[in-house]
C-alpha positions as CSV (number, residue, x, y, z in Angstrom):
1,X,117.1,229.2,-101.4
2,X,116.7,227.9,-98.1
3,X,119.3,225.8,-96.0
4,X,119.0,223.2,-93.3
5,X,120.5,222.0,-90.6
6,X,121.7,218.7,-91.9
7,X,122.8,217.8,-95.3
8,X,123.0,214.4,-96.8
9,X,124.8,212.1,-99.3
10,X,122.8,209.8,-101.3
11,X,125.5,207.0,-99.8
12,X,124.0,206.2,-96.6
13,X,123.0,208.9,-94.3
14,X,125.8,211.0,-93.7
15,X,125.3,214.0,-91.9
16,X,126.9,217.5,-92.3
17,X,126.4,220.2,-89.8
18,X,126.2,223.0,-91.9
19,X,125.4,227.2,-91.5
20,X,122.7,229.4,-93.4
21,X,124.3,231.7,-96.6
22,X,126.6,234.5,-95.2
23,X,128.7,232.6,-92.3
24,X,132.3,233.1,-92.7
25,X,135.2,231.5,-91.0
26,X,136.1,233.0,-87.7
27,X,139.9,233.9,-87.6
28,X,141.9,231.3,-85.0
29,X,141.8,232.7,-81.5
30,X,145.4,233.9,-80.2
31,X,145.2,231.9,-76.8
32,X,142.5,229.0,-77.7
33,X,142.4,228.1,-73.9
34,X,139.1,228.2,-71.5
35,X,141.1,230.3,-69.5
36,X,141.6,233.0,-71.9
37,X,137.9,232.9,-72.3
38,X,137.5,233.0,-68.7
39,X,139.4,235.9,-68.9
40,X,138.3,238.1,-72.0
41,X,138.3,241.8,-71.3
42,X,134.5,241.6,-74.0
43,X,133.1,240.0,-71.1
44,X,130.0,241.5,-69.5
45,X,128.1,242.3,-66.3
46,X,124.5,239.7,-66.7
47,X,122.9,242.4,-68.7
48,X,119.8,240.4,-70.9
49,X,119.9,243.1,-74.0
50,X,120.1,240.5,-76.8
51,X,122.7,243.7,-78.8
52,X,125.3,242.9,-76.1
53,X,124.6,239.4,-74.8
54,X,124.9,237.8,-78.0
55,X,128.3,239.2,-79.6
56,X,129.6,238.6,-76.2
57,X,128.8,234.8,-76.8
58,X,130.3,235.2,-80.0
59,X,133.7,236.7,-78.5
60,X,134.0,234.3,-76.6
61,X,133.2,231.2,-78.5
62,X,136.1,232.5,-80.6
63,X,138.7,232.9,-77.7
64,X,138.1,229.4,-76.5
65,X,138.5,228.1,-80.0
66,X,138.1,224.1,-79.7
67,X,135.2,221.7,-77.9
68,X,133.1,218.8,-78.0
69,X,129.9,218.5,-78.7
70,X,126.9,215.5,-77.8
71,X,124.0,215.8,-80.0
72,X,121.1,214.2,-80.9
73,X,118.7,214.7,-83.9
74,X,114.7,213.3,-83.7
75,X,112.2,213.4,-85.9
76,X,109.1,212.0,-84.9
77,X,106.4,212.5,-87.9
78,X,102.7,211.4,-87.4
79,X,100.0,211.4,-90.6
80,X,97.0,210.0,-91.2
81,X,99.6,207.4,-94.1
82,X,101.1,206.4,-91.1
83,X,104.6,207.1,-88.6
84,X,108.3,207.4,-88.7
85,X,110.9,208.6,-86.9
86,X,114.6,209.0,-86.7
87,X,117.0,209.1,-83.8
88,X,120.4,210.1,-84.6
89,X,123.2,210.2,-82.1
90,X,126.1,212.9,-82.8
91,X,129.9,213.3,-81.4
92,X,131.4,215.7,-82.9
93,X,135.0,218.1,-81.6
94,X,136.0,221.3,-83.1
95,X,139.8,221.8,-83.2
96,X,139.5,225.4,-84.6
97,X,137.6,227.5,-87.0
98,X,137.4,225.0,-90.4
99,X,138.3,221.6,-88.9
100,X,136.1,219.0,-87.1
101,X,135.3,215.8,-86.7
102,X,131.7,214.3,-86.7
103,X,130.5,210.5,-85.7
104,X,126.9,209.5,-86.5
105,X,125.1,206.7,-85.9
106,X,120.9,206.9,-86.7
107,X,118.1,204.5,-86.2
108,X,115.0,205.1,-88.0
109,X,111.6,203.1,-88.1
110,X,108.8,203.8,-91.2
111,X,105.9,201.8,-90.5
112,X,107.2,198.3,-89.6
113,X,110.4,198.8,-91.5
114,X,113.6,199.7,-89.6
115,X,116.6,200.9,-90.2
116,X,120.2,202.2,-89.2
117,X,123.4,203.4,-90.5
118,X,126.5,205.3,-88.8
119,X,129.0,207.9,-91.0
120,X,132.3,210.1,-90.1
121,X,133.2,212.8,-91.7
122,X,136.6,214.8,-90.9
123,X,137.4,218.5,-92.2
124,X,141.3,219.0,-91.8
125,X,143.1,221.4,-94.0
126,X,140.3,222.0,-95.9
127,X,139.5,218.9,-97.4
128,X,136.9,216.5,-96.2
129,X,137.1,213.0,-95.4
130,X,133.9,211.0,-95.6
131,X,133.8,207.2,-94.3
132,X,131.7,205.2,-96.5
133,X,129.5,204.0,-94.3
134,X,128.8,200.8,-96.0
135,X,132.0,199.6,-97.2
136,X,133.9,201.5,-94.9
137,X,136.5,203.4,-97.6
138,X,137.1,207.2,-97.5
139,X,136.4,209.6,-100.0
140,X,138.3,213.0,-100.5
141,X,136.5,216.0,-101.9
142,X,137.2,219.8,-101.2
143,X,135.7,221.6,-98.1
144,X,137.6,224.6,-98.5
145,X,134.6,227.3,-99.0
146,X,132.6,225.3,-96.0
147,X,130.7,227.7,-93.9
148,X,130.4,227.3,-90.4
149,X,128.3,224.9,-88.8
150,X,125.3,226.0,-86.6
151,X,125.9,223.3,-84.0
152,X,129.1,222.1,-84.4
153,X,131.3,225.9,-84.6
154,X,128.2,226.8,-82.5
155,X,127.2,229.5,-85.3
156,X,123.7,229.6,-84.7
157,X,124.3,232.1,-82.1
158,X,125.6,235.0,-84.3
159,X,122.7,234.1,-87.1
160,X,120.1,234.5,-84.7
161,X,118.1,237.9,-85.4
162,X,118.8,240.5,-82.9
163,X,115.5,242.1,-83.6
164,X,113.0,238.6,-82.4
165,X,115.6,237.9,-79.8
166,X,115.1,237.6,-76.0
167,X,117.3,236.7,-73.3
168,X,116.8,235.7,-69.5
169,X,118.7,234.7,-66.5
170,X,117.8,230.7,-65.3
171,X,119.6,227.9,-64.3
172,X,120.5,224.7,-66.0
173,X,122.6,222.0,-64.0
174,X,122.6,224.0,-61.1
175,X,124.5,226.7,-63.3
176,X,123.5,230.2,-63.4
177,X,123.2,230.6,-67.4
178,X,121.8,233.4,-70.0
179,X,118.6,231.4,-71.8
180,X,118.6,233.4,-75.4
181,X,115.7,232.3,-77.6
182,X,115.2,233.3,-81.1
183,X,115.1,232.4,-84.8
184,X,117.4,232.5,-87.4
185,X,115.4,234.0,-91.1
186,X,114.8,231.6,-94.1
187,X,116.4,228.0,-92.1
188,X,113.6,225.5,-91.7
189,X,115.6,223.8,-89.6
190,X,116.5,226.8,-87.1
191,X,112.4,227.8,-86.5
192,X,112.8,228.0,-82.8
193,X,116.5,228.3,-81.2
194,X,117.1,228.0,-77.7
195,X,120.7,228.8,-76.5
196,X,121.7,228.3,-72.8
197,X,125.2,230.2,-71.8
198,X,127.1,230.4,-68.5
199,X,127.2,233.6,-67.1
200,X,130.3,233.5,-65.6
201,X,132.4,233.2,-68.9
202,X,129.8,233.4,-72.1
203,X,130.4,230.0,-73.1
204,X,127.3,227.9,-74.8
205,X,126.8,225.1,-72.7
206,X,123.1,223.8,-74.5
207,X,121.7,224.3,-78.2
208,X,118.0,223.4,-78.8
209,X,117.1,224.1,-82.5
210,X,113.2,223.3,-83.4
211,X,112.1,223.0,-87.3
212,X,111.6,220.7,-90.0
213,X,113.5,219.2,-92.9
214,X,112.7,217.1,-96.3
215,X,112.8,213.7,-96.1
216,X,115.5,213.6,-98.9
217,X,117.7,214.3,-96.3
218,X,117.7,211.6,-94.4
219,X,119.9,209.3,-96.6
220,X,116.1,206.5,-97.3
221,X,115.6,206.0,-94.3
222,X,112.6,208.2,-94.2
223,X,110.0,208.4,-96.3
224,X,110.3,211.0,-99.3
225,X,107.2,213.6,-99.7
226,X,106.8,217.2,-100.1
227,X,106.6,217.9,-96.8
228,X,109.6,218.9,-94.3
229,X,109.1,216.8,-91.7
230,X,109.5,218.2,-87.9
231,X,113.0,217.5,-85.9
232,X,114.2,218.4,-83.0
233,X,118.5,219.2,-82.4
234,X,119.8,219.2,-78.6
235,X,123.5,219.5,-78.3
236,X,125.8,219.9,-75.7
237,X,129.2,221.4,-75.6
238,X,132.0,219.6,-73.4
239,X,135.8,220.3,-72.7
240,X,136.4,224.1,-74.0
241,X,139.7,224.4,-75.0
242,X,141.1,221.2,-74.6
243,X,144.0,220.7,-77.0
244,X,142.3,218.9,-80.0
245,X,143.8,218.1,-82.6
246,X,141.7,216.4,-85.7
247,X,144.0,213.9,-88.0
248,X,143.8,213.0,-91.3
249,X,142.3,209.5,-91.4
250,X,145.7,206.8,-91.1
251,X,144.1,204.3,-93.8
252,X,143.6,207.2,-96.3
253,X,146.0,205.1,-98.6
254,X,146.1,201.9,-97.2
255,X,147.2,199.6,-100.1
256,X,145.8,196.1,-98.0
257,X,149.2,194.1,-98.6
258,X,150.7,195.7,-95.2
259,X,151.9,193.8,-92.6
260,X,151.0,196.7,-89.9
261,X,148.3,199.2,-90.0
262,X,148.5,202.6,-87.9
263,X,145.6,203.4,-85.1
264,X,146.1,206.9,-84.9
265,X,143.6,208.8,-82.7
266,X,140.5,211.6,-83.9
267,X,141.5,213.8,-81.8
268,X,144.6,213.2,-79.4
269,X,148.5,212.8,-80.0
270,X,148.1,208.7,-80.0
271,X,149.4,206.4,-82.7
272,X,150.5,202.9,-82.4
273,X,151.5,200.0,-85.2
274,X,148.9,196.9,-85.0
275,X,148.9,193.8,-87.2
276,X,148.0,194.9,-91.0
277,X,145.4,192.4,-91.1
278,X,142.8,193.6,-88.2
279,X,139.5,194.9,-89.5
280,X,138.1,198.1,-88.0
281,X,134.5,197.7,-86.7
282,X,132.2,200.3,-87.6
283,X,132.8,203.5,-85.4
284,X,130.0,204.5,-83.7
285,X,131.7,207.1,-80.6
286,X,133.8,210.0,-81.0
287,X,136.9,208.4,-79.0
288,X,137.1,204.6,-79.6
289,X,137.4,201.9,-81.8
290,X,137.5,198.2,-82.2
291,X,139.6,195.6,-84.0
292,X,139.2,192.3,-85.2
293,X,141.1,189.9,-86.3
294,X,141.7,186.6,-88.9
295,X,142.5,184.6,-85.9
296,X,139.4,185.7,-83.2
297,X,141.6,187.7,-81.2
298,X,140.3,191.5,-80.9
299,X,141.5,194.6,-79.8
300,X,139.6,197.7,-78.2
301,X,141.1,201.2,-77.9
302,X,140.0,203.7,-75.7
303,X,140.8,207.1,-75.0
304,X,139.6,208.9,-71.8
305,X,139.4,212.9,-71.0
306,X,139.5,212.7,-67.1
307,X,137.8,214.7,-64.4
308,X,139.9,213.0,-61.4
309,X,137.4,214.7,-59.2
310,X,134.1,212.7,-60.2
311,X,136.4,209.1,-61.6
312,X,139.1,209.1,-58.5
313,X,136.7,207.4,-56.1
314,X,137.4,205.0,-53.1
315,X,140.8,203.9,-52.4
316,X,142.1,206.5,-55.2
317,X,140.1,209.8,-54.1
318,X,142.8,212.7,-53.8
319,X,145.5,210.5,-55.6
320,X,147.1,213.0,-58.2
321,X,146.7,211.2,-61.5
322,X,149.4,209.6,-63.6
323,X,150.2,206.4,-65.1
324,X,150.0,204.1,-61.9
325,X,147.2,205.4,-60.3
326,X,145.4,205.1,-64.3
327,X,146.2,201.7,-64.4
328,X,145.2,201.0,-60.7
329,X,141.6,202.4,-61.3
330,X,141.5,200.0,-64.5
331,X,142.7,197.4,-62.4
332,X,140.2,197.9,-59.4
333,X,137.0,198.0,-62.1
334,X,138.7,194.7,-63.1
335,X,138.1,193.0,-59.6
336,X,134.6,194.7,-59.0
337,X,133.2,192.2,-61.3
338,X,133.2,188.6,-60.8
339,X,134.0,188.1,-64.8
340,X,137.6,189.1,-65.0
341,X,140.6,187.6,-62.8
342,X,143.7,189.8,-63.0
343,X,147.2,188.2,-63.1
344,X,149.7,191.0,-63.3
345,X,149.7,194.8,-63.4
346,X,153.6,195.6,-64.1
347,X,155.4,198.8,-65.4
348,X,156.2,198.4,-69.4
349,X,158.0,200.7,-71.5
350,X,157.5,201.9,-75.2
351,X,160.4,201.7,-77.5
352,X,160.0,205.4,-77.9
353,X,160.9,205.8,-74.0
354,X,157.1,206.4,-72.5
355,X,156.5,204.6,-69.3
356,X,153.4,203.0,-69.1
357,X,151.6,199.7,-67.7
358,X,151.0,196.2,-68.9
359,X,147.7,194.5,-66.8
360,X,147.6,190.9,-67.6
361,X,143.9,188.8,-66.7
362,X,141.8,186.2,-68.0
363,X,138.1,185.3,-67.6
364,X,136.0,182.6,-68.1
365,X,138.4,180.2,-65.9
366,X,141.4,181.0,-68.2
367,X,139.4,180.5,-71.5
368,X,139.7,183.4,-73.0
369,X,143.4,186.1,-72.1
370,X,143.8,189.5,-72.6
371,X,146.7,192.1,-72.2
372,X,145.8,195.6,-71.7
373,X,148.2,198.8,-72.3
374,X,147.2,201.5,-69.7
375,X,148.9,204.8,-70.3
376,X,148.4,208.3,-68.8
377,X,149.2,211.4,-70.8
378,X,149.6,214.9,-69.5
379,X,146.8,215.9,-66.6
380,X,143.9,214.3,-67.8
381,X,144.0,212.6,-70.8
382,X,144.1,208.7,-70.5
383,X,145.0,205.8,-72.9
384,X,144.1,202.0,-73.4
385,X,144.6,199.3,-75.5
386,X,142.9,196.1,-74.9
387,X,144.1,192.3,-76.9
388,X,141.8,189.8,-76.0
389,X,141.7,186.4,-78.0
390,X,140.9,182.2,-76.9
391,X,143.9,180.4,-74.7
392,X,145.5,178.9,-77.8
393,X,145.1,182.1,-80.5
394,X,146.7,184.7,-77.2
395,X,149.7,182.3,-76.7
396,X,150.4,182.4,-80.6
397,X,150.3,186.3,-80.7
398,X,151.4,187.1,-77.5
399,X,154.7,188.4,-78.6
400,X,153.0,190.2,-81.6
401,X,150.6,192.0,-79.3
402,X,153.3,193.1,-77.2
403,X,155.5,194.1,-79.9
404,X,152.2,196.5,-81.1
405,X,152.1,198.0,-77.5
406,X,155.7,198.9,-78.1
407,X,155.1,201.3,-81.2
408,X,152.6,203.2,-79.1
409,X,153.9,206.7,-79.5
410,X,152.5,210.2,-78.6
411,X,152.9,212.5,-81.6
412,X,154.3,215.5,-81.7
């Protein structure tokens, strides 16, 4: 029986990266840094002999251990009946062999009829955690014989046949990188791969996979037929052995009745208390999410994995990064536009002892207020929190929204 690429719940469209038959789990890498990778005694001299490139790729995937990955699925189908397509955007992060996160949000258009839809899905532990994406409630079900994913454990390169494979020596983003191509036998969806790896440490930057899939898995928002209709995979891979660390989802058993709710982040050591009555707007990015609330008021959380190279610019290029100089560049984005006037940016700490910042500003001539939590973790891993509500709704939970900033703790 043939496998593909994606694999899809008949509630909503909720995509699973998933391997051909025979994958097995990788054991955890000792070191799981980019360093150790850098580093590996397997690596070799730019030789283009499919036999050693591609085990080398594999080493070394499994010494850097945990990544990100960008991705984005099309399938653009033409008949005589008629068109549809389907464009669906991936974030995904791999904490280790048998636990990821993946975020999908998809747009699809049969005929004059359009559609979209966004799902998560979490593997910790080996059980999976799958968002409804309609009513927003998780289900539970075992993942524990899961085989690795093509794109998201980047398995596609040790399934691709040795035999059929060839590998070159180009350039992508100024990069010197190996360009393997190849196919992987009896997956529709893995007809043509295309893998693009640096050279310097054997670590897959780029996967293109070319091939086609049923309709059927596309959750209705194609049209069903016999045919396997052609799509295209491109995925990035970002942040190599970053510490990621993918959580068990905080409303698992969320009873309602609550007076607080816990944020707790995918992938990073954040958690903070915020009123139990806040909805959760549909997630639709890896890192992220939005509130709202009975009153109007909202809040938006974001979490930031910093290059201070490419976003210290201007008055803050060569500042070393930390939890004024964070706040600052939050601050100066403020002032660039002509929306937002800033009142305060003052030092605030967390009643578990973290020092962080409290910016206070207002827009629309005072209408509407908003208190912002700015906090700096480690070398280059950046938190906010953002309350914004009407005059009248802020000054009535002012001292609830600072008593939420308060809880924010980084776990251990």
């Amino acid at each position: 029986m043939k496998n593909h690429l994606l694999i899809v719940a008949t509630a909503g469209l909720v995509l699973i990266l998933v391997a051909c038959d025979g994958g097995g789990k990788s054991e955890p890498p000792a070191t799981p840094t980019f360093d150790s990778a850098q580093q590996d005694d397997t690596r070799v001299p730019p030789s283009t002999d499919p036999e050693i490139v591609l085990p080398t790729i594999v080493s070394a995937m499994n010494a850097a251990g945990s990544w990100r990955v960008e991705a984005q699925l099309m399938v653009e189908d033409v008949t005589d009946d008629g068109e549809q397509s389907l464009v669906t955007n991936i974030s995904a992060a791999r904490s280790g062999p048998g636990e990821n996160i993946v975020v999908t949000q998809s747009a699809a258009t049969t005929g004059s009829i359009s559609g979209s839809t966004s799902a998560e899905n979490r593997i910790v532990d080996g059980t999976r955690y799958r968002r409804d994406p309609n009513s927003g409630e998780w289900t539970v079900s075992d993942a524990g014989d899961a085989a690795p994913g093509l794109t998201i454990d980047a398995d596609v390169v040790g399934q691709i046949e040795v035999s059929t494979a060839t590998v070159t020596i180009t350039e992508l983003d100024g990069e010197r990188v190996f360009h393997v191509t190849g196919t992987i036998p009896d997956v529709d969806a893995a007809e043509v791969v295309e893998v693009f790896v640096g050279v310097d440490d054997n670590l897959v930057r780029k996967i293109l996979l070319t091939g086609r899939a049923p309709g059927s898995n596309f959750g209705g928002l194609l049209a069903i037929s016999e045919r396997l209709l052609p799509q295209t995979v491109e995925a990035h891979y970002l942040e190599y052995g970053r510490p990621i660390l993918v959580h068990i989802p905080p409303d698992i058993a969320k009873d309602g009745l609550a007076e607080t709710q816990t944020y707790l982040s995918t992938i990073n050591p954040f958690s903070m208390d915020i009123p139990g009555d806040m909805s959760q707007s549909t997630r639709t990015e890896l890192i992220g999410d939005r509130f709202n609330g009975a009153g109007g008021e909202v809040l938006f959380i974001i979490e930031e994995y910093l290059d201070d190279e490419t976003v210290y610019v201007g008055e803050l290029a060569g500042k070393t990064p930390d939890v004024e100089t964070y706040a600052r560049r939050f601050e100066i984005d403020l002032k660039k536009s002509a929306a937002y006037d800033v009142v305060s940016n003052e030092a605030f700490t967390t009643d578990s002892g973290l020092a962080a910042r409290i910016l206070r500003f207002s827009e629309s001539d005072g209408a509407v207020q908003w208190s912002h939590l700015s906090y700096f973790h480690g070398d280059d891993l950046g938190f906010g929190a953002t309350y914004g509500a009407f005059s009248a709704r802020y000054e009535e939970i002012e001292d609830s929204i600072l008593e939420a900033f308060r809880t924010f703790v980084i776990l251990e």
